[in-house]
KOLTI-185364 format. One record per residue (C-alpha): x, y, z; chain; residue in one letter. Coordinates in Angstrom, 1 decimal, decimal comma, always signed. Example, Ala and Ser with C-alpha at 12.3 -4.5 7.8 and 13.67 -1.06 7.14 Angstrom:
+--------+--------+--------+------+------+
:      X :      Y :      Z : unit : code :
+--------+--------+--------+------+------+
:  +12,3 :   -4,5 :   +7,8 :    A :    A :
:  +13,7 :   -1,1 :   +7,1 :    A :    S :
+--------+--------+--------+------+------+
% end
This chain:
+--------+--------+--------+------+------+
:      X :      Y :      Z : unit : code :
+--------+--------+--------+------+------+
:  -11,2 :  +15,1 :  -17,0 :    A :    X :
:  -12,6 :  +11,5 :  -17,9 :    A :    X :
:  -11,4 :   +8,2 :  -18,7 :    A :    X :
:  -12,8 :   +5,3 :  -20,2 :    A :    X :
:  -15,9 :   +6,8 :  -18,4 :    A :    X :
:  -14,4 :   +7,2 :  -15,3 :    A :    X :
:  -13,5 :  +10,3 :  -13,8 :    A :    X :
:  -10,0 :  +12,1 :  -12,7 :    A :    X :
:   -9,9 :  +13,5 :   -9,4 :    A :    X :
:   -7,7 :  +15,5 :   -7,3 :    A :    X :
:   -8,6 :  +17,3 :   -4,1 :    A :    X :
:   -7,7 :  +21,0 :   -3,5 :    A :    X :
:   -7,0 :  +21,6 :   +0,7 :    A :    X :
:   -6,7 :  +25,0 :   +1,5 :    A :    X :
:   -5,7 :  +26,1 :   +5,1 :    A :    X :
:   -6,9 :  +29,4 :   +6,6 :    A :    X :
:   -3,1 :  +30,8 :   +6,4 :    A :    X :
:   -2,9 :  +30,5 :   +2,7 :    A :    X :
:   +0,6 :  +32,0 :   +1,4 :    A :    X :
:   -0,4 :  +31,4 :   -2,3 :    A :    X :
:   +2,0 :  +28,6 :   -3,1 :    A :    X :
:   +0,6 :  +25,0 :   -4,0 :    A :    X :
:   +2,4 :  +21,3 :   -3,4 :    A :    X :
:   +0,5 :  +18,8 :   -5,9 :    A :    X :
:   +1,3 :  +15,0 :   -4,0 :    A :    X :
:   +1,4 :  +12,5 :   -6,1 :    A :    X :
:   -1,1 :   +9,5 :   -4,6 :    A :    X :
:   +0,7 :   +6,6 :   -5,9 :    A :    X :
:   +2,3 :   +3,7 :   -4,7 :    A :    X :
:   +3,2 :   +1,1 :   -7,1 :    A :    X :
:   +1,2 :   +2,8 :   -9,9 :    A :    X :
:   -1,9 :   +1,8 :   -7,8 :    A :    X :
:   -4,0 :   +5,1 :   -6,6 :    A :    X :
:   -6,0 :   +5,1 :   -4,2 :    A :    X :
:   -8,8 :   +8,1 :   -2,8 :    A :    X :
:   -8,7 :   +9,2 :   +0,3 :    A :    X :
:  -11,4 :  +11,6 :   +2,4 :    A :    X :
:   -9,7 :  +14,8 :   +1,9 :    A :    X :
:  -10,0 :  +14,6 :   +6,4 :    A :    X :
:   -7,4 :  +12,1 :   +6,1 :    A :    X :
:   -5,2 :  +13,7 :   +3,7 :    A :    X :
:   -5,3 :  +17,0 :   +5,8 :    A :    X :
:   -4,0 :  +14,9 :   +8,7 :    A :    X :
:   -1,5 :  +13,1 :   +6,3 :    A :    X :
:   -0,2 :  +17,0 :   +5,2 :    A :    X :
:   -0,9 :  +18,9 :   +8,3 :    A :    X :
:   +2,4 :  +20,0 :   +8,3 :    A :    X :
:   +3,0 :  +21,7 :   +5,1 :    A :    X :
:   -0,9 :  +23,0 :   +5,5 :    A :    X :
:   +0,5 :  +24,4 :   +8,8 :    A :    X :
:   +2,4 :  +26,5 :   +7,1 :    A :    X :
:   +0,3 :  +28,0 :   +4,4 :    A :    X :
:   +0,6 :  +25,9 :   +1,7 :    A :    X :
:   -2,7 :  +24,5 :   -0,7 :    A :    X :
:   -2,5 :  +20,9 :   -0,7 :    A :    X :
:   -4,0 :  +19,1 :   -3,7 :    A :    X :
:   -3,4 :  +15,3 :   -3,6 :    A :    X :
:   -3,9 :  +13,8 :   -7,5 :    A :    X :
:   -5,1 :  +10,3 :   -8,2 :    A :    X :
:   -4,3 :   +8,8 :  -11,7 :    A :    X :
:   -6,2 :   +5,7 :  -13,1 :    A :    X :
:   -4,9 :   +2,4 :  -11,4 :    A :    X :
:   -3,0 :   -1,0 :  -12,0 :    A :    X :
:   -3,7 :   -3,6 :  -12,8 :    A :    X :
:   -6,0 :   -2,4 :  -15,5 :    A :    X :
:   -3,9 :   +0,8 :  -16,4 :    A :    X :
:   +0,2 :   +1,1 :  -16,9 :    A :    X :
:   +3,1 :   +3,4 :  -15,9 :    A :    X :
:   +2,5 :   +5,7 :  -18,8 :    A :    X :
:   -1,0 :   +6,3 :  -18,4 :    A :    X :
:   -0,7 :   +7,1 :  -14,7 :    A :    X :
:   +2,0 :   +9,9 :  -16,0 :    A :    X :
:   -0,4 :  +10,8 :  -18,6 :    A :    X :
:   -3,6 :  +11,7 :  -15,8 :    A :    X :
:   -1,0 :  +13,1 :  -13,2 :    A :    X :
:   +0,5 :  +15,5 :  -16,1 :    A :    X :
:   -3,2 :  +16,3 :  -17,8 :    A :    X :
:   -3,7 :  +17,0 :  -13,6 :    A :    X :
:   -0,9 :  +19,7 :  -13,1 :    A :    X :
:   -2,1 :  +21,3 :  -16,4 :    A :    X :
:   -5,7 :  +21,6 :  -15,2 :    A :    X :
:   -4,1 :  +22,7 :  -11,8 :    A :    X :
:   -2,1 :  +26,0 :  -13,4 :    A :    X :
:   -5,0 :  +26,4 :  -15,8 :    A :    X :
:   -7,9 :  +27,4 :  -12,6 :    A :    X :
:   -4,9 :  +28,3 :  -10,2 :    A :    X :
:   -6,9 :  +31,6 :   -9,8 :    A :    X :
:  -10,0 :  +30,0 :   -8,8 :    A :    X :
:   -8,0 :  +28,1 :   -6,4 :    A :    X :
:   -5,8 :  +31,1 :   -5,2 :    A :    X :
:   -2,7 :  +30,1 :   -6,1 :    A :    X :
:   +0,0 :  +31,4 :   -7,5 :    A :    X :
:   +1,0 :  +29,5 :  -11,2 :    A :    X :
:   +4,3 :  +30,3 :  -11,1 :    A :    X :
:   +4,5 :  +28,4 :   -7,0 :    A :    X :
:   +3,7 :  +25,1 :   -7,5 :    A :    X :
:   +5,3 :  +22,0 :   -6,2 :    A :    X :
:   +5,3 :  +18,6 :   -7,2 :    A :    X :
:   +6,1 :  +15,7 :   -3,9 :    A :    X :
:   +5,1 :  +11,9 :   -3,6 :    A :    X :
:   +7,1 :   +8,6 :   -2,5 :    A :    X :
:   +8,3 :   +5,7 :   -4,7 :    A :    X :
:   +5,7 :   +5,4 :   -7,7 :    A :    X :
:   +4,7 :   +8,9 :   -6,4 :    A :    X :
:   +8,3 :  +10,3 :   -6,8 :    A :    X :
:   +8,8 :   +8,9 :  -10,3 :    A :    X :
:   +5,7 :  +10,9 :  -11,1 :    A :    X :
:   +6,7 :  +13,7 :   -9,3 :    A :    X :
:   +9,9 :  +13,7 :  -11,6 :    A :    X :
:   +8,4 :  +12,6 :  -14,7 :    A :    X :
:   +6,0 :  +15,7 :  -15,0 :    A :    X :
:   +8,5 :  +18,1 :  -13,2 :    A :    X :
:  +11,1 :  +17,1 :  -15,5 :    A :    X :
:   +9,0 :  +16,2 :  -18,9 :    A :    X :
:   +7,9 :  +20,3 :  -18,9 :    A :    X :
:   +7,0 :  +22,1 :  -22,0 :    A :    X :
:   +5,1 :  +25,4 :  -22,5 :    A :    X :
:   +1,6 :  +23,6 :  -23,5 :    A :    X :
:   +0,9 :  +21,6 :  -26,6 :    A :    X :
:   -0,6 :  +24,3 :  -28,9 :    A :    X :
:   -2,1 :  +21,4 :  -31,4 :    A :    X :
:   -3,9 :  +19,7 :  -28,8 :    A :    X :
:   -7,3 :  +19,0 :  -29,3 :    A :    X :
:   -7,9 :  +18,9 :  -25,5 :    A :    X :
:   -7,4 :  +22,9 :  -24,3 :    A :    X :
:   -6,3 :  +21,7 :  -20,9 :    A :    X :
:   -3,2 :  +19,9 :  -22,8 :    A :    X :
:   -2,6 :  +23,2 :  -24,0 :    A :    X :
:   -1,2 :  +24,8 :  -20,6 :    A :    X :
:   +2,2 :  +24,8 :  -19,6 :    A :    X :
:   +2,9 :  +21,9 :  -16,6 :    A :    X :
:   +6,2 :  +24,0 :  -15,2 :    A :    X :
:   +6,8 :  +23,5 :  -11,6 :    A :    X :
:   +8,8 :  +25,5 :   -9,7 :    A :    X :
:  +10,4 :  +22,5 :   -7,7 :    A :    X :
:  +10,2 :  +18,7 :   -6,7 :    A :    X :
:  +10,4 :  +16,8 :   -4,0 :    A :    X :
:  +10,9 :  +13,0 :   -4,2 :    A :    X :
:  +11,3 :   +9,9 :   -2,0 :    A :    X :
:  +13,0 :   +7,0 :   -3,0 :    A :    X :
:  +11,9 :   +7,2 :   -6,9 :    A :    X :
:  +12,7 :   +4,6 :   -9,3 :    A :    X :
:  +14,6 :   +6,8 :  -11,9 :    A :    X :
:  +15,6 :   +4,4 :  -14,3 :    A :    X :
:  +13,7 :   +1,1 :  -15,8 :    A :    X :
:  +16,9 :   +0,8 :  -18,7 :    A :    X :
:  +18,3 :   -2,2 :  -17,6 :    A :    X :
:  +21,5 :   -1,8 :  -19,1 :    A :    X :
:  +22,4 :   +1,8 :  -19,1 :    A :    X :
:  +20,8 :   +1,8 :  -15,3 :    A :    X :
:  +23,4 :   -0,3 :  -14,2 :    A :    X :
:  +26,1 :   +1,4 :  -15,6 :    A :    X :
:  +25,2 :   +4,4 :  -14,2 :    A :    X :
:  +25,7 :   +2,5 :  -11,1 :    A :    X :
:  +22,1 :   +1,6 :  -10,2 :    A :    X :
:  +21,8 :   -2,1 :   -8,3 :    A :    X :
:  +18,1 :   -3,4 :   -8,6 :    A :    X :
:  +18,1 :   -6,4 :   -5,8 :    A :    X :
:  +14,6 :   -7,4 :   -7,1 :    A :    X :
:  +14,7 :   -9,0 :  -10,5 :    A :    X :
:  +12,4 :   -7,5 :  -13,2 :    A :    X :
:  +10,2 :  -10,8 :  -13,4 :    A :    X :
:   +9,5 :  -10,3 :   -9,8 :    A :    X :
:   +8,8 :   -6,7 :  -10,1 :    A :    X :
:   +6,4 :   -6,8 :  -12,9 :    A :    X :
:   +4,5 :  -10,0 :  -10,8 :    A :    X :
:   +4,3 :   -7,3 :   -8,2 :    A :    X :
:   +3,5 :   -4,1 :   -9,9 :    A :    X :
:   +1,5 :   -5,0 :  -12,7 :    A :    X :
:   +1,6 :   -1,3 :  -13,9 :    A :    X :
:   +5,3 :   -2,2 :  -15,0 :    A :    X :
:   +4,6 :   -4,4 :  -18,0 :    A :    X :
:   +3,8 :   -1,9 :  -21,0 :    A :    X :
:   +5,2 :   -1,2 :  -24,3 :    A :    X :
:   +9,2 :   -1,9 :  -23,7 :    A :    X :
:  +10,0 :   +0,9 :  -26,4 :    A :    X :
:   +8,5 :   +3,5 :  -23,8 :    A :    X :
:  +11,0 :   +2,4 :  -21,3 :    A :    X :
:  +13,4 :   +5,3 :  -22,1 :    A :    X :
:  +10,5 :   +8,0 :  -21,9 :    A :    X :
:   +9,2 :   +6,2 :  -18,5 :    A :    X :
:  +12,5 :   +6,8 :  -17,1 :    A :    X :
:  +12,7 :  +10,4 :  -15,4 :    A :    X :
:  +16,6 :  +10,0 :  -15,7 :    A :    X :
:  +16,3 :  +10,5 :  -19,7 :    A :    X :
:  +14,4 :  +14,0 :  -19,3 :    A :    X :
:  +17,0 :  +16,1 :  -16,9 :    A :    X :
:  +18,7 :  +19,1 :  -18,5 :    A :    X :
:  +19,7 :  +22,5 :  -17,7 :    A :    X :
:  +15,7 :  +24,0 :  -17,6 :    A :    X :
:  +14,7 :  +21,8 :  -14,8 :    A :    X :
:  +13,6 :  +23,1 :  -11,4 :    A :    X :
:  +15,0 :  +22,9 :   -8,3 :    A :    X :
:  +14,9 :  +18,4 :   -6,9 :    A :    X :
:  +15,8 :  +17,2 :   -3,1 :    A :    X :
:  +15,8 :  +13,0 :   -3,6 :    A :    X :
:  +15,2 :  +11,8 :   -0,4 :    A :    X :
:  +16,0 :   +7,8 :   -0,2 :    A :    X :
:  +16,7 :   +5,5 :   +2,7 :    A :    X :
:  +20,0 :   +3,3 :   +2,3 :    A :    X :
:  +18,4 :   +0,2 :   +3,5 :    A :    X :
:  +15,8 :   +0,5 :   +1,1 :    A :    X :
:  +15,4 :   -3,1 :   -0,1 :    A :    X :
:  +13,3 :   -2,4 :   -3,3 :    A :    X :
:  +14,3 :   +0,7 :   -4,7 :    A :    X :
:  +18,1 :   +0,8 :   -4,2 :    A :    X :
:  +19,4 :   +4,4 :   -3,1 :    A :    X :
:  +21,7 :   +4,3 :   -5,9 :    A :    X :
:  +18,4 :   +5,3 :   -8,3 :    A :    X :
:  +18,5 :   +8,8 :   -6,6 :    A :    X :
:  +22,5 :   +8,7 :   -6,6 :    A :    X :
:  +22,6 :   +8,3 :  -10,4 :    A :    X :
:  +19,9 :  +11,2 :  -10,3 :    A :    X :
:  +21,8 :  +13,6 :   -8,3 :    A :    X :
:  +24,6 :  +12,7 :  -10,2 :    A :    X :
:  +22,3 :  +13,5 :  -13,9 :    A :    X :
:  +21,0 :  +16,3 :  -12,2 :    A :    X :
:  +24,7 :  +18,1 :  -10,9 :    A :    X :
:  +25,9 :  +17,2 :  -14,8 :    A :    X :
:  +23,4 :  +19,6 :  -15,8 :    A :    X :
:  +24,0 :  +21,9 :  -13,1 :    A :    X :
:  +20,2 :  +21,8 :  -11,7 :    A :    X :
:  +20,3 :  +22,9 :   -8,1 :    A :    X :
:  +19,7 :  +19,8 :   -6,3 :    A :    X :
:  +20,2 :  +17,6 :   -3,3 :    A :    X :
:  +20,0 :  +14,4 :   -2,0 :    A :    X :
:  +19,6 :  +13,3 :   +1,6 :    A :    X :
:  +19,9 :   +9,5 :   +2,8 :    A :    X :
:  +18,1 :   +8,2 :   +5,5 :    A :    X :
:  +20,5 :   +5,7 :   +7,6 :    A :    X :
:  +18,8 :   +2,8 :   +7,9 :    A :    X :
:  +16,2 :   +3,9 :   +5,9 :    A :    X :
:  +13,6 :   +1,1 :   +4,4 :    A :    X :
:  +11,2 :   +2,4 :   +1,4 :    A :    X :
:   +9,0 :   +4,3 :   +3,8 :    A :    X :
:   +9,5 :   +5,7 :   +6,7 :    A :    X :
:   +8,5 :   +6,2 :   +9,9 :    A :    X :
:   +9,2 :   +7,2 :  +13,6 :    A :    X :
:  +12,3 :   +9,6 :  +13,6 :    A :    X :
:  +12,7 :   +8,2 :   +9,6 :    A :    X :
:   +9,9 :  +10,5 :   +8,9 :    A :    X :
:  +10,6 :  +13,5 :  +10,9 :    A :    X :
:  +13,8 :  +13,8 :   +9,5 :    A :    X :
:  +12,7 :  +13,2 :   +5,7 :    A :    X :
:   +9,5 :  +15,5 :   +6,3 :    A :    X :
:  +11,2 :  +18,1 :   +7,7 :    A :    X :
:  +13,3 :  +18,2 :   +4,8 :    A :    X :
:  +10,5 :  +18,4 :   +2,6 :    A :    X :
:   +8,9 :  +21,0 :   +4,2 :    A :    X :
:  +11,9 :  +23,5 :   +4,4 :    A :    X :
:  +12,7 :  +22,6 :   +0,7 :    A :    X :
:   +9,4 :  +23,8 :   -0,3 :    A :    X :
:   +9,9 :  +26,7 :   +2,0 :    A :    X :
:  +12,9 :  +27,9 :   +0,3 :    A :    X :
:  +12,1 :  +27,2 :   -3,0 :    A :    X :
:   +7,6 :  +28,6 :   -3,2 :    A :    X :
:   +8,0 :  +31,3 :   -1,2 :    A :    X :
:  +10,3 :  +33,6 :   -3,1 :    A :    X :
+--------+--------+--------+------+------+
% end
């Protein structure tokens, strides 16, 4: 699709043991996408490509010149346009996952919790196909930009929202869109299958945006988990991301290749 001119991308890496399932990775950090040689994203994914799955990183439109609910809008058009040509790409519809990390994650839950059947009034025929994912995995997503009803679901934020929005200027849209921004508002009992992964020493998205999740999630009885990293910052690495990766990876193993 296009944009004010400008086009929307994703990437679609197959490995030579396909197995017909397809994880969609959100690239996003801070709202702010940025391309990558799809070389370096086969590195980046080598291990769920190791083990048959299509990769297809998605790149929305990017702060400062475009907000948190136009990037959900190109990564949801994307996941549409995705199911729509899965057989061109050989995958199976129905075995598709959505992963990404902090703006990535929120995303990853927006679409993956936001589903509907297609918009049979669109005017655009790609809005038209269902978005349904069979699962979602997400690392340290902000879940909840409602100040008040975030905090009393228990959710600290240790950097104040001036801060934030100086920061990530993706943040500073339309306040009455804050509820449907936040992925929190869109759980109930039809959503797939979530692993949060979050890091308790994560000093700018506070693990207790995936606890309120899990929490939202179990209330609706969605089959989901959440595993904290101990020590944890808001990405990892060294044993950090062994540990969180190879969570990811058997997640999506149990849950796209039934």
């Amino acid at each position: 699709g296009r944009k004010d001119g400008m086009a929307l991308t994703y990437d679609v890496l197959q490995p030579e043991n396909a197995n017909g399932a397809a994880i969609v990775f959100m690239m996003s950090g801070g709202w702010y996408s940025s391309w990558g040689a799809p070389e370096t994203r086969a590195t980046q994914f080598a291990d769920m490509l190791e083990a048959g799955f299509t990769m297809i990183p998605v790149y929305h439109g990017s702060a400062p010149l475009y907000k948190v609910p136009d990037a959900y809008s190109d990564v949801d058009m994307a996941v549409r346009h995705i199911k729509a040509n899965a057989e061109t790409y050989q995958i199976d519809s129905n075995r598709i996952g959505l992963t990404g990390g902090s703006a990535g994650g929120h995303l990853s839950l927006m679409v993956g919790l936001n589903s509907d059947s297609g918009k049979a009034d669109a005017r655009n025929p790609i809005m038209q196909q269902d978005n349904k994912v069979a699962t979602i995995v997400a690392y340290f997503p902000p879940v909840d930009f409602r100040s008040d009803q975030a905090e009393a679901q228990g959710i600290i934020n240790e950097v104040e929202q001036d801060e934030l929005m100086q920061r990530f200027p993706a943040l500073d849209y339309d306040e009455a869109m804050i509820p449907m921004m936040s992925p929190i508002t869109h759980v109930d009992s039809n959503d797939p299958p979530v692993l949060l992964i979050h890091g308790d020493a994560d000093p700018l998205v506070h693990v207790t945006h995936s606890h309120a999740m899990l929490a939202t999630l179990k209330k609706f009885d969605v089959p989901s988990e959440l595993i904290v990293i101990s020590g944890g910052k808001h990405g990892f690495g060294g044993e950090n991301a062994k540990i969180a990766n190879a969570a990811r990876l058997a997640w999506f193993e149990k849950h796209l290749n039934q």
